[in-house]
Each structure stands twice: as structure tokens, then as C-alpha cells.
ZAROTOR-687355 format. One record per residue (C-alpha): residue in three letters; z, x, y. Coordinates in steps of 0.02 Angstrom, whole numbers. Each point is the difference from the previous one (the first is absolute). Layout:
N
   rest       up     east    north
    ALA        Z        X        Y
...
***
This chain:
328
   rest       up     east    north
    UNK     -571     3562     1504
    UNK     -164       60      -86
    UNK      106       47     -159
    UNK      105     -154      -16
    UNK     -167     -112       19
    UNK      -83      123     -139
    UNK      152      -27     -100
    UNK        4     -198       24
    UNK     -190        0      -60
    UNK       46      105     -166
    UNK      134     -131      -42
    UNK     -105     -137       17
    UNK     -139       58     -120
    UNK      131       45     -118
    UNK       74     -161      -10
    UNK     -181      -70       -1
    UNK      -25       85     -180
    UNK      180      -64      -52
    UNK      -53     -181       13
    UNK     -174       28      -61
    UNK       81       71     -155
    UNK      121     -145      -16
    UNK     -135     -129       40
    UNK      -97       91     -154
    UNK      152        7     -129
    UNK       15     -184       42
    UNK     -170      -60      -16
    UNK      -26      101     -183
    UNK      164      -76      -67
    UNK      -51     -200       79
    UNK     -180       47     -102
    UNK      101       68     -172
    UNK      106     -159        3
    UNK     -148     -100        2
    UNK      -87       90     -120
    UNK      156      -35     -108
    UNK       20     -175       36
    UNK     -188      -25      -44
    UNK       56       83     -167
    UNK      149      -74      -49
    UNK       -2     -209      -30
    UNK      129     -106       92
    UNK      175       37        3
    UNK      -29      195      -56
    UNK      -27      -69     -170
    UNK     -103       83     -130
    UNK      -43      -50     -194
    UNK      153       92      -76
    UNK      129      -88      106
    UNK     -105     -170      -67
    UNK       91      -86     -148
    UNK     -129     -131      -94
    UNK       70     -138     -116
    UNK     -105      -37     -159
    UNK       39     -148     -114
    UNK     -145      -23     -136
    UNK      -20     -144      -98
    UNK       49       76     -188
    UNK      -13      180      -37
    UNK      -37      -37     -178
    UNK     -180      -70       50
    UNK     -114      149      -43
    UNK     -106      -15      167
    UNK      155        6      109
    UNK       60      123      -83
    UNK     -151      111       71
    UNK      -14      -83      156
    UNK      189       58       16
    UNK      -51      187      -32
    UNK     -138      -37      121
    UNK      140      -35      132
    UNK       97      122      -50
    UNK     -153      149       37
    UNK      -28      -69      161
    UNK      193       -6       65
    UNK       12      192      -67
    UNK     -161       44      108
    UNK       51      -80      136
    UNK      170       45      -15
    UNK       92     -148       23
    UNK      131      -74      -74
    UNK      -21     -163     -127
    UNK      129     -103     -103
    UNK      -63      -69     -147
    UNK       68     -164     -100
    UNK      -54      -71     -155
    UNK      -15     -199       28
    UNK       -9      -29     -211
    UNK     -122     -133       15
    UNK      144      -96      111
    UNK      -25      -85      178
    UNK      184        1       13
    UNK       18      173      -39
    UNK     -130       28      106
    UNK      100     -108      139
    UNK      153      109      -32
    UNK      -89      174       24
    UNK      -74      -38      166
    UNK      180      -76       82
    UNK       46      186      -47
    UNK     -109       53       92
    UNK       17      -74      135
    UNK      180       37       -6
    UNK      -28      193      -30
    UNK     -124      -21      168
    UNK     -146       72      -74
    UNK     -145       29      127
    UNK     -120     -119     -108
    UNK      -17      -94     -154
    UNK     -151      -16     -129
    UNK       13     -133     -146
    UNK      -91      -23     -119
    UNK       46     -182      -46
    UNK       -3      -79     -182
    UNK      -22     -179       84
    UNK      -91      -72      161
    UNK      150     -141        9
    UNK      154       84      -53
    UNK      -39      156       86
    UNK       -8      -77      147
    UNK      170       -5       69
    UNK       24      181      -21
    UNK     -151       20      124
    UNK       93     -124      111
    UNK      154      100       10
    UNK      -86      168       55
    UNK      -89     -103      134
    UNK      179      -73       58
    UNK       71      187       13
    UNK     -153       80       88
    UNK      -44      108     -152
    UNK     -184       12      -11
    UNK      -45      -56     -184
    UNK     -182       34      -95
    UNK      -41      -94     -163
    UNK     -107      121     -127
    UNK     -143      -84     -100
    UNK       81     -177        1
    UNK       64     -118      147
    UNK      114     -140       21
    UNK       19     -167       76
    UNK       43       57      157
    UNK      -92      134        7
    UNK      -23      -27      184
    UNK      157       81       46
    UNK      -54      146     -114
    UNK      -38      174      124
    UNK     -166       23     -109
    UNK      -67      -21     -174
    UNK      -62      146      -99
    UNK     -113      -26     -143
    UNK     -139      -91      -94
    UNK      -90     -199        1
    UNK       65      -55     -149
    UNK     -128     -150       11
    UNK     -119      168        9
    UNK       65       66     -168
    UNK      -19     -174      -92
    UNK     -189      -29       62
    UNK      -35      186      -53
    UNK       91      -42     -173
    UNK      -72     -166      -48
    UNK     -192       63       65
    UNK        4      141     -127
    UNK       62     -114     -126
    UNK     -124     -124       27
    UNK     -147      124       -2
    UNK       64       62     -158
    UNK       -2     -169      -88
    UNK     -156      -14       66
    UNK       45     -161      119
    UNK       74      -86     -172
    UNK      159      -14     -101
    UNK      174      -61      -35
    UNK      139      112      110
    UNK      179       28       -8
    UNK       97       50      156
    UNK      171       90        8
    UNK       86      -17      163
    UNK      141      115       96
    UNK      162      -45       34
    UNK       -9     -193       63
    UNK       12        0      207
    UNK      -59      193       11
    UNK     -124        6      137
    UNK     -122       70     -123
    UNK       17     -108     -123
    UNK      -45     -136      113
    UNK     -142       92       82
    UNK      -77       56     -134
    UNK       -7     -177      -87
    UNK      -73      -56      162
    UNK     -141      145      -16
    UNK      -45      -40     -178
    UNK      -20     -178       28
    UNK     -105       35      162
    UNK     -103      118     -124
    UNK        1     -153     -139
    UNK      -76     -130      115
    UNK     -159       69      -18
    UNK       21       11     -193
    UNK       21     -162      -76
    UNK      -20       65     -167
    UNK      140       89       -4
    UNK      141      -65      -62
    UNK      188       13        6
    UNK       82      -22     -175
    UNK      172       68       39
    UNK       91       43      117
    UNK      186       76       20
    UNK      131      115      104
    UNK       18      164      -77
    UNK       99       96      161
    UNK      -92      124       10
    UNK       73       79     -163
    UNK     -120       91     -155
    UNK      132      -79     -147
    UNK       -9     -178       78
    UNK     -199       14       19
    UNK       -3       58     -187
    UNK      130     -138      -36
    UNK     -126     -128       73
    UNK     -152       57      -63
    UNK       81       -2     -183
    UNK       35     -175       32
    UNK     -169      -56       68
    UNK      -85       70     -133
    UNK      132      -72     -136
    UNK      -62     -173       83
    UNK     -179       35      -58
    UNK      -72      -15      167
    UNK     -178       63       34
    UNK       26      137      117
    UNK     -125      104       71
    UNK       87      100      136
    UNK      173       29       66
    UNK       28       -1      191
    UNK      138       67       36
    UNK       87       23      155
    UNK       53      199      -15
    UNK      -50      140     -113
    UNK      163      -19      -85
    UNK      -26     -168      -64
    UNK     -172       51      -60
    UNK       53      127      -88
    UNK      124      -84      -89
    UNK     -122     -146      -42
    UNK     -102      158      -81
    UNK      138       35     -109
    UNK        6     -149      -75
    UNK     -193      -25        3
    UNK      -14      158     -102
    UNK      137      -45     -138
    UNK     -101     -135      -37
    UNK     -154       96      -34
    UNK      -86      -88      156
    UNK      -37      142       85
    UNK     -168      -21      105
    UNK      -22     -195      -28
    UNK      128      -26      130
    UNK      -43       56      173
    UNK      145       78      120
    UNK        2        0      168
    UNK      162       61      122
    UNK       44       79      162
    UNK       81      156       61
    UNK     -115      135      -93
    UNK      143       87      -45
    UNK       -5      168     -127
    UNK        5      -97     -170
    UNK     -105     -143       56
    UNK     -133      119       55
    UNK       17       98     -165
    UNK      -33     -176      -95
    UNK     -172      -30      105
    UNK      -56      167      -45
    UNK       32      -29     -184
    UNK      -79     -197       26
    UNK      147      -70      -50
    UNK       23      -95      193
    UNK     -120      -57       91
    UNK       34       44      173
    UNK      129       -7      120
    UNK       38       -8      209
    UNK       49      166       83
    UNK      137      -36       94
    UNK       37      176      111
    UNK      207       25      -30
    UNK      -34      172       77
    UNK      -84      -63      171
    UNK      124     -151        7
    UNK      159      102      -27
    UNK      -54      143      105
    UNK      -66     -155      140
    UNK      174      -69       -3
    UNK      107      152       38
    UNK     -119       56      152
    UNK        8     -177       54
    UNK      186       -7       -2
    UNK       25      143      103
    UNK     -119      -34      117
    UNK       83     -191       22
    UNK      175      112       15
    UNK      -66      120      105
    UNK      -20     -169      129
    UNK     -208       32      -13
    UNK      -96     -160      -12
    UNK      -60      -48     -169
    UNK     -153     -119      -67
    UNK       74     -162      -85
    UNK      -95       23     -160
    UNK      -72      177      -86
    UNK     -106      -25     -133
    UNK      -56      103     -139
    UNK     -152      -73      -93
    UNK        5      -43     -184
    UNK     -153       78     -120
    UNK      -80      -50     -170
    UNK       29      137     -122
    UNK     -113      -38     -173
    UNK      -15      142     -128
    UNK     -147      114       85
    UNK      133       10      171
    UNK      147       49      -83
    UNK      -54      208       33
    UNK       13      -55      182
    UNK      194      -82      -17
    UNK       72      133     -144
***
């Protein structure tokens, strides 16, 4: 009797250690898996198997062309996947590329739209199929059903513009403006700057004003023409670096070089190469490299179903000749 209760007593503390060791195994692997789902976003999904849509506005814009290679660093450190589509200075292209988008089921969308109004449907149609959608340094109409907005005030940019301008003329003097594209959220907003800037300057005039799209051979086109007219012009305001620099051109073939004042915005390489020789007057850094890079993490974050703020903004800075060491 003694040896069967000695044996009972050994099984029982054996099978003791069995389900301690069990309980163990279990409780290490419940603590990995949450270690992993703490790791890994929802659904399992990580930035490689994320597929980003990009459709900018016209690749043959010099700034978008480096806020492209902006997005382009940021999806190849982050490793994620991006499409990228040229709109060509098109809202209908633009249109086009995001319903292909949405039809290839990409995870989110970024445009970067070439009007506030005709933009707008595309914006609407990513809503309607549940695709998050981001607009990148301009907004549309109904940009309420945008996920987020990604850039720069363009009001901002044209208060920054017109002050230097207006110091540099010394509070007096005849203007000439050159807008962007007609309906491009900057072009509007930075009108709406300038003229907030103007208010306090009434002797400041505007002699001329006219659409150049953004484009270097329509700003020189322009400025030849303004300055066929004889007008008395003592600075151009112009609504990109491109423009400026085009309304250079034309300043310089007619020997005018340093009578005629040139202000623009972007600070991009050759307009920061013509304030250091004092051939422009200043310009507006606008930061391609923190907006593009902005936009991608944004994206993924909005695909990776994290919560997002509605607007991230990147501040625009005054760049005259003694900052452009700081911008090069």
C-alpha cells in the first residue's frame, strides 16, 4: 500500500511540471504575438506591401520637378512603393490619372493639382471609392473631402514677396505682376498676399499685369512686351522664380539690367545664382524637399489606417542676396 501511495505522489508532481511547462510555452508565445502585433500596423501590413499613387501637376515645371525627386528619396527610404503621373499642366489629365488609380486600388493617392476647380472632381472620386487622397502644396474646391493637405500658405508666399518688394522700392514705384496658371491655388493666394501687403502701400502701383503659367519663355515673352509699351517699370513681381527669370532675360537684352527690380518665388538653383550676382532681387523659399518628403510619410501613415492632421504646413522664408549661403 505504502509503495503504490509513494508511486501515486511521484505521478502527480510529474504531471505538475508538465502543465507548468505548457502554461509557460503558452504564456511566452500569447506575449511574442503581442509584441508582433504592436509591431506590425493593421492587417499585417507593412510599407513595401503599400502602393502610393502620385499625379503632379506638370513635370515640366522646374520646382515640381524637384519636389518629385523629393518624393521619390523619401518612398526609397521608406521603402514603399509610389506611382508617378505627369498631369502636363492638365486638370483632365489629372482627372484621368487618379480614376487609374483608383481602379489599380492603390492604398492612397497624393495630387498635386494644376487647378482648385477642375481638380476637384478627381478629389471627389477618391472620396466616393474610400481611397484616402492628399493634395501637395495646392488644394481644391472641395478640399473638404481631401484626407489632408501637405504644403505651404500661398497667401504666406505673396505677403513675403510683395514686403520685400516694397522695402526695396523703398515704399514707392510702378509694379508689374506675372501670375501662374489662372485658377491654380497659388496663383490666387498669392495675389491675395500681395494685395494684403499693398494696402499698406498706396504708393505702389500696379502698371501691368498678365498670366504667364508659370513658364520662363512666356515671362520673357511678357516682359518684352511691357517694356516694348514704354511703361515705367520699376520692379517685376512675379509669381515663381521661373517667370522672374525669364523677365531677366529680356530685362538684360535690353541693356536694363539693375534699373528694373526682380522679385519671384521658389529660390530655386538659378534664381539663387542671379541674387548672388544682383541681377534678382530676392525670392520666397518654398521647401520642395520638406513638402515632398511630408507627403510620402503622410500617405503612408493615412494608408497604414493611422490618424492624420487635416493640414501640414511648411513655412515659406525670404531669401535676399546675403541668405542665399543658407539655401545653396
Amino acid at each position: 500500500m505504502k509503495k503504490v501511495l509513494a508511486w501515486l505522489v511521484m505521478m502527480v508532481l510529474v504531471l505538475n511540471v508538465f502543465v507548468g511547462c505548457s502554461q509557460g510555452e503558452k504564456k511566452e508565445g500569447n506575449e511574442k504575438e503581442t509584441a508582433k502585433q504592436t509591431e506590425e500596423p493593421s492587417g499585417g501590413k507593412t510599407a513595401k506591401d503599400i502602393t502610393i499613387g502620385y499625379s503632379f501637376q506638370g513635370l515640366s515645371d522646374e520646382y515640381i520637378v524637384f519636389l518629385k525627386e523629393a518624393v521619390d528619396a523619401k518612398a526609397k527610404e521608406l521603402g514603399v512603393n509610389i506611382l508617378i503621373a505627369d498631369g502636363q499642366m492638365s486638370a483632365e489629365k489629372q482627372i484621368s490619372q487618379v480614376e487609374n488609380f483608383i481602379a489599380q486600388k492603390v492604398d492612397a493617392i497624393v495630387l498635386n493639382p494644376i487647378s482648385m476647380d477642375g481638380c476637384a472632381p478627381a478629389v471627389a472620386a477618391a472620396s466616393e471609392a474610400g481611397i484616402p487622397i492628399i493634395t501637395l502644396i495646392s488644394i481644391v474646391s472641395n478640399q473638404d473631402l481631401a484626407t489632408s493637405y501637405v504644403g505651404s500658405n500661398s497667401i504666406e508666399s505673396g505677403e513675403i514677396e510683395m514686403q520685400l518688394a516694397a522695402d526695396g522700392l523703398g515704399g514707392k514705384g510702378n509694379i508689374v505682376v506675372m501670375f501662374g496658371q489662372m485658377g491654380h491655388d497659388a496663383q490666387i493666394g498669392r495675389y491675395e498676399g500681395l494685395n494684403n501687403v499693398l494696402k499698406n502701400y498706396p504708393d505702389i502701383k500696379i502698371v501691368a499685369e498678365q498670366t504667364g503659367n508659370w513658364s520662363r519663355e512666356e515671362g520673357m515673352t511678357i516682359m518684352e512686351n511691357w517694356l516694348s509699351s514704354g511703361k515705367e517699370i520699376d520692379a517685376v513681381v512675379a509669381q515663381n522664380d521661373a517667370m522672374a527669370l525669364g523677365a531677366l532675360m529680356a530685362i538684360e537684352a535690353k541693356g536694363l539690367l539693375g534699373e528694373i527690380q526682380v522679385y519671384g518665388i521658389d529660390a530655386i538653383p538659378e534664381a539663387l545664382n542671379a541674387l548672388e550676382e544682383d541681377k534678382m532681387n530676392g525670392t520666397v523659399f518654398q521647401d520642395a524637399k520638406g513638402q515632398g518628403a511630408k507627403s510620402v510619410e503622410v500617405a503612408l501613415s493615412v494608408a497604414m489606417g493611422e490618424t492624420v492632421d487635416k493640414n501640414v504646413y511648411i513655412p515659406y522664408l525670404p531669401v535676399l542676396k546675403k541668405d542665399v549661403p543658407n539655401y545653396k
